[in-house]
C-alpha positions in Angstrom: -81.1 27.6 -22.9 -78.6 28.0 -20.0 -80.1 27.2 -16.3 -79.2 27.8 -13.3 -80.1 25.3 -10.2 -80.3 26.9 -7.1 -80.7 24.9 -3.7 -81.4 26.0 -0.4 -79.9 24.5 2.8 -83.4 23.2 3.7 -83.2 21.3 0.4 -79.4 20.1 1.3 -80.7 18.9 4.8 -83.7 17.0 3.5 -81.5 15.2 0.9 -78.9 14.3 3.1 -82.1 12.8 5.4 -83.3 11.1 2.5 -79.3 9.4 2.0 -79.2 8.1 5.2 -80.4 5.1 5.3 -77.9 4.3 2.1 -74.8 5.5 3.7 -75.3 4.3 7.3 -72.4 4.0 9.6 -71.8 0.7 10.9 -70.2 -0.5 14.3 -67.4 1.2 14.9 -65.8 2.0 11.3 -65.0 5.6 10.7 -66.9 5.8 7.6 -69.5 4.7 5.6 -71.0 1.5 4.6 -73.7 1.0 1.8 -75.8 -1.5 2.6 -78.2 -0.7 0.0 -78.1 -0.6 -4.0 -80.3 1.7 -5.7 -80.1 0.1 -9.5 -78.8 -2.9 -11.1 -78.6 -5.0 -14.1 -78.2 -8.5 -14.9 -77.9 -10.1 -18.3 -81.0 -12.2 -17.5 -78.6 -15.8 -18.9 -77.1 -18.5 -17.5 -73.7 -18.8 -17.2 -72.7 -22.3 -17.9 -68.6 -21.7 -15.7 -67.8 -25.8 -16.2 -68.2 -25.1 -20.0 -65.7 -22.2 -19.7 -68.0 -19.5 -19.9 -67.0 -16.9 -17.6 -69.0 -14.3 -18.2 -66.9 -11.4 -17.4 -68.8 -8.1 -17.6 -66.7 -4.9 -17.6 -67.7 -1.1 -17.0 -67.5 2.4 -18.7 -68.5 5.2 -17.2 -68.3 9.4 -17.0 -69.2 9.9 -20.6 -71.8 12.0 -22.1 -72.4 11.1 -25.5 -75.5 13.0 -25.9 -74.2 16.3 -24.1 -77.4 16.7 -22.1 -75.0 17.5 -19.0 -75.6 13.4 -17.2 -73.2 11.2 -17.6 -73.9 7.5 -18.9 -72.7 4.0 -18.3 -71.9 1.1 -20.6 -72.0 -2.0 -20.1 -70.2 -5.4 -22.1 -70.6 -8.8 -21.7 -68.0 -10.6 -23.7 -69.8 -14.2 -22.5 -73.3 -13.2 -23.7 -74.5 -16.0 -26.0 -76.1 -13.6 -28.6 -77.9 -15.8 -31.1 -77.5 -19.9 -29.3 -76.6 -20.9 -26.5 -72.8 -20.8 -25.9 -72.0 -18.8 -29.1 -70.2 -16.9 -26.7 -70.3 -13.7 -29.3 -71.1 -10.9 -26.5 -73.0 -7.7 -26.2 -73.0 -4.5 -25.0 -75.6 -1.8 -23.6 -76.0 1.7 -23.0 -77.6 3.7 -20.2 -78.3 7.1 -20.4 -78.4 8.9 -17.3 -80.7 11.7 -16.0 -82.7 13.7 -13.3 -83.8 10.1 -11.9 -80.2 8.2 -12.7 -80.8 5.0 -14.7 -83.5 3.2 -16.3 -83.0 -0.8 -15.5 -84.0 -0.8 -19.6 -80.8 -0.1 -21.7 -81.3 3.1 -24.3 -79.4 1.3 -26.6 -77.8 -2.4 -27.0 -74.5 -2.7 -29.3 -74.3 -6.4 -31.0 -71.2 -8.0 -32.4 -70.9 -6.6 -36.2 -69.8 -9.8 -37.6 -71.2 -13.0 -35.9 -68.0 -14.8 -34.7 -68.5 -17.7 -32.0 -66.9 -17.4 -29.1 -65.7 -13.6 -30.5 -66.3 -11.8 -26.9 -67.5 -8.6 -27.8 -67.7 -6.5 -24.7 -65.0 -7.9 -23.5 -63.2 -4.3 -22.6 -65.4 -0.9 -22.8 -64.5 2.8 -22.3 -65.7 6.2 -23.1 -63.3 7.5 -25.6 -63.2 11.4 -25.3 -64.3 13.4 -27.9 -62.0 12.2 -30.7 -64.0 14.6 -33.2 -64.0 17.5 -31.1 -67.7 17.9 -31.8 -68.7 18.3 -28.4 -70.2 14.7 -27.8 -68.2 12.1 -26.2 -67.3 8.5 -27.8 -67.7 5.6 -26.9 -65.6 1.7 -27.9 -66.0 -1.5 -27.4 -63.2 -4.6 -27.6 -63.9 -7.6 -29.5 -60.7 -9.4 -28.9 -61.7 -12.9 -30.8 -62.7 -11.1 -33.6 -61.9 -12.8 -37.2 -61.4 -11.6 -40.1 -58.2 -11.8 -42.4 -56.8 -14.3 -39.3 -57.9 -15.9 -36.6 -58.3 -14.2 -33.4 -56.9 -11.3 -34.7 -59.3 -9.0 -32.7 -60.9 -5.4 -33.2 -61.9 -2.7 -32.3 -65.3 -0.4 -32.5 -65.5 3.4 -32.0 -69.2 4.7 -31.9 -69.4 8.8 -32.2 -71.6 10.5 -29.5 -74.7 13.0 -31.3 -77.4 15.2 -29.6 -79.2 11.7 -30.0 -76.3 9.7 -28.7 -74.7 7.3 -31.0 -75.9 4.7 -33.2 -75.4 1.3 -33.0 -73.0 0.8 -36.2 -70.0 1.9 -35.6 -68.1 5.0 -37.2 -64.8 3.6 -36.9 -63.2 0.1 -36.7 -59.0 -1.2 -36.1 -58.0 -5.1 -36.4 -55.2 -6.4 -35.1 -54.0 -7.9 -38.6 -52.4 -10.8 -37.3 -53.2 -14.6 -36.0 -53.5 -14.8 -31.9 -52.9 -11.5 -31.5 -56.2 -10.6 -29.2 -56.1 -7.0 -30.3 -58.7 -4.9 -28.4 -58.5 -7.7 -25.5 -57.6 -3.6 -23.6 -58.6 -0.4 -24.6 -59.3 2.5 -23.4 -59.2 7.1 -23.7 -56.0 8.1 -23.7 -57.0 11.5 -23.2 -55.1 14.4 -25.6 -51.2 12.8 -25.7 -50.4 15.8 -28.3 -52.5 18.3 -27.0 -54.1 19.5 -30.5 -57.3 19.5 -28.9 -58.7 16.0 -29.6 -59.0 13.4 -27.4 -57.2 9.8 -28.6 -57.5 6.1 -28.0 -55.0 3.5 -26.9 -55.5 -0.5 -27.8 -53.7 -3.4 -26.2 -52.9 -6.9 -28.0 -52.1 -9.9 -25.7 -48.9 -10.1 -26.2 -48.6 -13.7 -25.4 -49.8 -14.9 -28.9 -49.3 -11.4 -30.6 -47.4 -11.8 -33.7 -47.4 -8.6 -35.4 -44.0 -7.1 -33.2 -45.9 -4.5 -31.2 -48.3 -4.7 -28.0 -50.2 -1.4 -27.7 -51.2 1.2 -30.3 -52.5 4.8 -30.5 -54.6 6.4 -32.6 -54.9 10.3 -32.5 -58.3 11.9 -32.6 -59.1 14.8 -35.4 -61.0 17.1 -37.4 -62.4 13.6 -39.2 -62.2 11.3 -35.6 -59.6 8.7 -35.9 -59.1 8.7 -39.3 -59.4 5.4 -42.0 -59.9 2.1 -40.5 -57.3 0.9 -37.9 -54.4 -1.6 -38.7 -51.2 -1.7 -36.9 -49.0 0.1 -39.6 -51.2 3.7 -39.7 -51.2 3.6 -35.7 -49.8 6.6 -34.9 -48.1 5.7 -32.1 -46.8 2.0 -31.5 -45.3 0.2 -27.8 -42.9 -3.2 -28.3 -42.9 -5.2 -25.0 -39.9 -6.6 -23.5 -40.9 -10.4 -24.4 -42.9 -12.7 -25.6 -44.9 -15.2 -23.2 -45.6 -12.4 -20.7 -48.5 -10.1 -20.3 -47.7 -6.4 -21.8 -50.5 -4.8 -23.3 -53.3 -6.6 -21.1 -54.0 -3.5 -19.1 -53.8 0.3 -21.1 -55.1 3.4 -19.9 -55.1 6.9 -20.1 -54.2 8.1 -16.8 -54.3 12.5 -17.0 -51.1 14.7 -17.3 -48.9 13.8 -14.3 -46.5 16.4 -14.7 -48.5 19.4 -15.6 -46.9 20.0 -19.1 -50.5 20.1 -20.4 -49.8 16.9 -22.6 -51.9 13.7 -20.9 -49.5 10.0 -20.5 -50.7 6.8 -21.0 -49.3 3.5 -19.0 -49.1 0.0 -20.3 -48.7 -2.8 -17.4 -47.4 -6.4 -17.6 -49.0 -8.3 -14.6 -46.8 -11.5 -16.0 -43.5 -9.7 -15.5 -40.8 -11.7 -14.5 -38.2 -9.7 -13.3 -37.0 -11.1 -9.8 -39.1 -14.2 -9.9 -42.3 -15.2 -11.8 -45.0 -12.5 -11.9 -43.8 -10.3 -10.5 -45.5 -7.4 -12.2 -44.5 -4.2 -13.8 -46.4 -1.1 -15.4 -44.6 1.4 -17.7 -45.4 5.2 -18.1 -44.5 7.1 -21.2 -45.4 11.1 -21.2 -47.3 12.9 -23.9 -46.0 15.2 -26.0 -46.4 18.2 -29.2 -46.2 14.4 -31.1 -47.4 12.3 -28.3 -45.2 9.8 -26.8 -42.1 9.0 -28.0 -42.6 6.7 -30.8 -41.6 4.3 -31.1 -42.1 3.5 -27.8 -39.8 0.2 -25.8 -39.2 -0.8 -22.2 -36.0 1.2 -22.7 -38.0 4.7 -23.5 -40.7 4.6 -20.5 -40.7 7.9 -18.8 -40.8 5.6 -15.3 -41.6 1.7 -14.7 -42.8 0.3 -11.4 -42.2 -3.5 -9.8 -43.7 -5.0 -7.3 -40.9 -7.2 -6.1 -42.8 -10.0 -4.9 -43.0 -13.2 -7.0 -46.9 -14.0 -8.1 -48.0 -10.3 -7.3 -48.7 -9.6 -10.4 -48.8 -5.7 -9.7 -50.4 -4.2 -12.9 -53.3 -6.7 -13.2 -55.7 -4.0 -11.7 -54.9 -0.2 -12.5 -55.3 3.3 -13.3 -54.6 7.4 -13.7 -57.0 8.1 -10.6 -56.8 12.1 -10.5 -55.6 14.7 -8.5 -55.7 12.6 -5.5 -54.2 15.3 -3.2 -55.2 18.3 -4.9 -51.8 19.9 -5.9 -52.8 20.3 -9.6 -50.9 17.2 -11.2 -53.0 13.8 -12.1 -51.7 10.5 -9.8 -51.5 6.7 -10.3 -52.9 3.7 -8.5 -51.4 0.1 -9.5 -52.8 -3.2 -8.0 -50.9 -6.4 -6.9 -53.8 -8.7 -6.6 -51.9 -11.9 -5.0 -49.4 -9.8 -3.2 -48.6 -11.4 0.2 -48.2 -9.3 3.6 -48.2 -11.7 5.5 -51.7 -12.8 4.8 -51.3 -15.0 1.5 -53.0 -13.2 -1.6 -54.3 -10.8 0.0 -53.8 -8.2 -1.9 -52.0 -5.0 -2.1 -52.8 -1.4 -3.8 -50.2 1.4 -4.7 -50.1 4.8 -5.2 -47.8 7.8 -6.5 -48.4 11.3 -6.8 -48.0 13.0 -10.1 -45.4 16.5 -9.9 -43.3 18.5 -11.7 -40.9 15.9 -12.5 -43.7 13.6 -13.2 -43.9 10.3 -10.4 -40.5 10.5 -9.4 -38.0 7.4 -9.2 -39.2 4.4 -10.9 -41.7 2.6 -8.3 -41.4 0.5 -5.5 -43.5 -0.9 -2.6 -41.0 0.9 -0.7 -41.3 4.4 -2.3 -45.1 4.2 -2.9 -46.8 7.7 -1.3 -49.8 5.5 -0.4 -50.5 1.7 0.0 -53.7 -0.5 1.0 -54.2 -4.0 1.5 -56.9 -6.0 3.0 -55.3 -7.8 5.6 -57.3 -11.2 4.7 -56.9 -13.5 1.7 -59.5 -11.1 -0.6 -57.6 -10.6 -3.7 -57.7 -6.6 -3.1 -56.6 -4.7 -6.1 -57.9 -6.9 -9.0 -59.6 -3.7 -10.2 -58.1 -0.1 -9.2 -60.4 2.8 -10.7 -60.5 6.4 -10.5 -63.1 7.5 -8.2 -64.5 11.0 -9.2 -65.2 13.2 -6.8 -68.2 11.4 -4.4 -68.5 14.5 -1.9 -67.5 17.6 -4.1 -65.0 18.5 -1.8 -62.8 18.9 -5.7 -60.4 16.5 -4.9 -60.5 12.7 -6.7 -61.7 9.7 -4.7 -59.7 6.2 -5.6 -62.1 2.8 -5.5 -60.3 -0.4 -5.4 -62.1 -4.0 -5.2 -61.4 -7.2 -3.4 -63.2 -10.2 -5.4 -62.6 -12.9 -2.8 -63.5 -10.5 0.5 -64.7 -13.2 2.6 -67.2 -11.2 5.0 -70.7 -8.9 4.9 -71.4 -5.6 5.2 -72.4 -7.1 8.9 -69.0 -8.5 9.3 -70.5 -12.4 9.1 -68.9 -15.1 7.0 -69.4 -15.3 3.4 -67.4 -17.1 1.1 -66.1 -15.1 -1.7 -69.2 -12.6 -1.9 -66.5 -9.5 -2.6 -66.5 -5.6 -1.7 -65.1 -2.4 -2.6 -63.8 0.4 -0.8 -63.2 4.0 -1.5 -60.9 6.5 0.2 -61.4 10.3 -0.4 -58.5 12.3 -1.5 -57.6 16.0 0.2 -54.9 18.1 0.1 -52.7 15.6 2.0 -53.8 13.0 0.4 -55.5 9.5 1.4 -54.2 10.0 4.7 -53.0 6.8 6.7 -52.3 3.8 4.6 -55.4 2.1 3.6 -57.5 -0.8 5.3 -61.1 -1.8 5.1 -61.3 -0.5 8.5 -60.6 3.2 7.3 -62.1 2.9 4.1 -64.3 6.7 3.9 -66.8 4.3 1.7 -67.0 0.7 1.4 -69.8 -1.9 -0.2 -70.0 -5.3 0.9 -71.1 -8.5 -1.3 -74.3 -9.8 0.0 -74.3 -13.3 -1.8 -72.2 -16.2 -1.2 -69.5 -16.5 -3.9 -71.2 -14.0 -5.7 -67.4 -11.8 -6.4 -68.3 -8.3 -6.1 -65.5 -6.5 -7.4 -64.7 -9.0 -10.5 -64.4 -7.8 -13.3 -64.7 -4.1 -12.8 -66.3 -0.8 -11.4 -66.5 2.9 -12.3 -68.2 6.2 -11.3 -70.3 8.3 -13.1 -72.7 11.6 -12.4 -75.6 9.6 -14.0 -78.0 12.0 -12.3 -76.6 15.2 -12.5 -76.2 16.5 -9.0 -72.5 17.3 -9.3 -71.6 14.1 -7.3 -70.4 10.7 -9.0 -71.9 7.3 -8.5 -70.4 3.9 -7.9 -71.1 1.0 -10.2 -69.5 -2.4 -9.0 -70.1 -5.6 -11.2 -70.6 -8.8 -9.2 -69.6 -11.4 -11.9 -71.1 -14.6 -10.5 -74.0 -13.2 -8.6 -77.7 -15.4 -8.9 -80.4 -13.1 -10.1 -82.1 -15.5 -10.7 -79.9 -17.2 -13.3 -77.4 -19.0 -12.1 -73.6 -16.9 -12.3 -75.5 -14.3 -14.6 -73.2 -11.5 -13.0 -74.8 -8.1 -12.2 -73.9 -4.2 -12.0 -74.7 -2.6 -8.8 -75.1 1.0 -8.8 -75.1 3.4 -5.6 -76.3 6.7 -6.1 -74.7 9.7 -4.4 -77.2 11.2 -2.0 -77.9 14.8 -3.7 -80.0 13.6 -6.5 -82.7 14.0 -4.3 -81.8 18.0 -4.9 -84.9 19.5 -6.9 -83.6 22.1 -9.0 -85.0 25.8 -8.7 -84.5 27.1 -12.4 -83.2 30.6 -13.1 -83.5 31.9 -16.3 
């Protein structure tokens, strides 16, 4: 049954009352700073950091794999110790969202399908479009220590979206099919790279111990989904990095059509670049086409490459498509140089160019960026650069950027590596003035010492169905009580308070 919600502007006013408290201005900032979470999860474990476990917890959000109209979030935690302690094999969860947002209670969990110590599952998650075309979005999940015919190889897992959401065995798997090579340790939608109506996937190796020749690998959705099970020769589309010993393939993602030609582009970056100097940084755009990108793809055949320069920037470690940031019809970019130096030492720096006709223009430079921010303190800004939805339905994208090692409060007191992220709202010039924390539009402060809001990721998601997206941040060493268990923060845009009139 089609509805229709209708709201009156008595309704607006009361639900904007009812935000205020969450978004509350603070000294003299021009925008807004949360001081307030309205949901979270932990992973209820002990991190045990001197034996190595790190417990890095990545998230997914903006899909629908139940196609009730709310988006949902997924969670992994590639440290989780899912049958002893320290078995390191990982886990995953589901939320599904609604009129109230999130339960704290997972809908579903997603455990390792082989028991492999030490096999991270969860250690990258993402919503894979709709690779099936069957109206219900798709979800995968990394598992880059998974093994099977070798040893580290890595895989894969694609779960298919239902009316009931999707199961918890999986529908389709790839390996990596070769010792070391980390397959799945990146992953995520590539959107539709051949325009044929299904949505496809892109999966990085770590190209540092990959021995199979190739670093990154699509697989086009259809009729069936993705087809037989994944191995590196029925990929249907295959990247070869420049070098060995460097880090192409650690970030993929599907970042939108940039030039308009209908066709959506995918980037690979390579934070351990070494052009001009040691880690340097360097991302890599190739274009969609009627066959997807042109295969097979090399350094040589990018559409457009960026640097950063600077020696230990490592530009590319963090980044993303972000959206039609100023509202001009073509999808942009955003790239993060985590350790980039100006002056302040590692204080990170965050880049962005505006899609066009001609796609992003001359290969990237700091100098030729359209927008730039940086944190102006030693805060590690840029370690995770995310598309930020549209937070105040204004119709043009938001971009959300973290800074780990932000060393102050929402209050502006002293606090040791407790983190924060920051938002700025796109419009049809843009992000306006290069970005600060000062003229952040929206900005969330750590509120635990050493805590790292902002490591390892963040995402936004209509979890609640009022046509606004929330912000999920994951604080990777935060005490709730465990000790480093790591947490995801969620703040809720302030319409969900809107209670629909129903018109039939």
């Amino acid at each position: 049954m089609n509805r229709k919600w209708v709201v009156s502007a008595a309704t607006i006013a009361a639900a904007v009352m009812v935000f205020a408290p969450v978004f509350a201005q603070v000294g003299d900032t021009p925008g807004q700073i949360i001081k307030t979470y309205n949901w979270k999860f932990g992973t209820n474990q002990v991190a045990d950091i001197s034996a190595g476990d790190s417990r890095e917890m990545m998230v997914s959000s903006g899909c629908d794999v139940n196609g009730d109209g709310y988006e949902d979030l997924l969670v992994g935690d590639r440290d989780y110790d899912y049958l002893a302690a320290r078995d390191d094999n990982g886990r995953a969860w589901l939320f599904l969202g609604g009129l109230s947002g999130l339960s704290t209670t997972p809908s579903l969990t997603f455990n390792p399908p082989l028991n492999n110590t030490n096999g991270f599952f969860g250690t990258q998650v993402a919503c894979a479009g709709d690779v099936d075309n069957d109206g219900y979005e798709d979800i995968m999940i990394g598992m880059d220590n998974y093994d099977s015919s070798f040893i580290d190889e890595g895989a894969v897992f694609v779960y298919h979206g239902s009316a009931t959401g999707p199961g918890t065995t999986h529908t389709w798997m790839a390996r990596g099919n070769s010792q070391f090579a980390h397959f799945g340790i990146s992953l995520d939608g590539a959107g539709d790279v051949n325009n044929d109506g299904y949505d496809d996937i892109i999966v990085g190796t770590l190209e540092l111990y990959s021995y199979s020749g190739h670093d990154a690998y699509i697989w086009f959705g259809g009729a069936g989904g993705l087809g037989v099970a994944g191995l590196p020769t029925n990929a249907d589309w295959y990247v070869t990095g420049p070098n060995l010993g460097n880090q192409f393939g650690r970030i993929v993602r599907g970042i939108g059509d940039i030039n308009g030609d209908s066709y959506d582009d995918v980037m690979i970056a390579d934070h351990g670049y070494d052009g001009g100097g040691s880690n340097t940084g360097a991302v890599y755009v190739w274009h969609g086409s009627a066959t997807g990108p042109v295969n097979p793809g090399t350094v040589a055949n990018s559409n457009w490459s960026a640097t950063s320069g600077q020696v230990e920037a490592r530009l590319g470690f963090g980044g993303d498509g972000v959206g039609d940031l100023n509202c001009d019809g073509y999808d942009d970019i955003a790239i993060g140089a985590y350790l980039y130096d100006n002056p302040e030492v590692n204080e990170g720096k965050v880049f962005v160019w505006f899609g066009s006709a001609g796609g992003l223009g001359s290969n990237g430079t700091p100098a030729n960026a359209d927008w730039s921010a940086e944190s102006n303190v030693g805060a590690s800004m840029g370690y995770v650069v995310r598309p930020g939805g549209d937070v105040n339905g204004d119709g043009c994208a938001e971009l959300l950027v973290t800074a780990y090692n932000y060393p102050y409060d929402a209050n502006g007191g002293a606090l040791a590596g407790a983190g924060a992220w920051f938002m700025w709202s796109g419009s049809a010039g843009g992000l306006g003035d290069n970005g600060t924390p000062a003229n952040a539009d929206i900005a969330g402060y750590g509120n635990q010492e050493g805590a790292l809001l902002g490591r390892d990721d963040a995402g936004v998601a209509d979890v609640n169905g009022d046509g606004l997206d929330d912000i999920f941040v994951a604080a990777v060493r935060y005490d709730d009580p465990e000790v480093d268990e790591g947490v995801i923060f969620g703040y809720f845009s302030g319409l969900k308070a809107f209670l629909p009139i129903v018109v039939r």
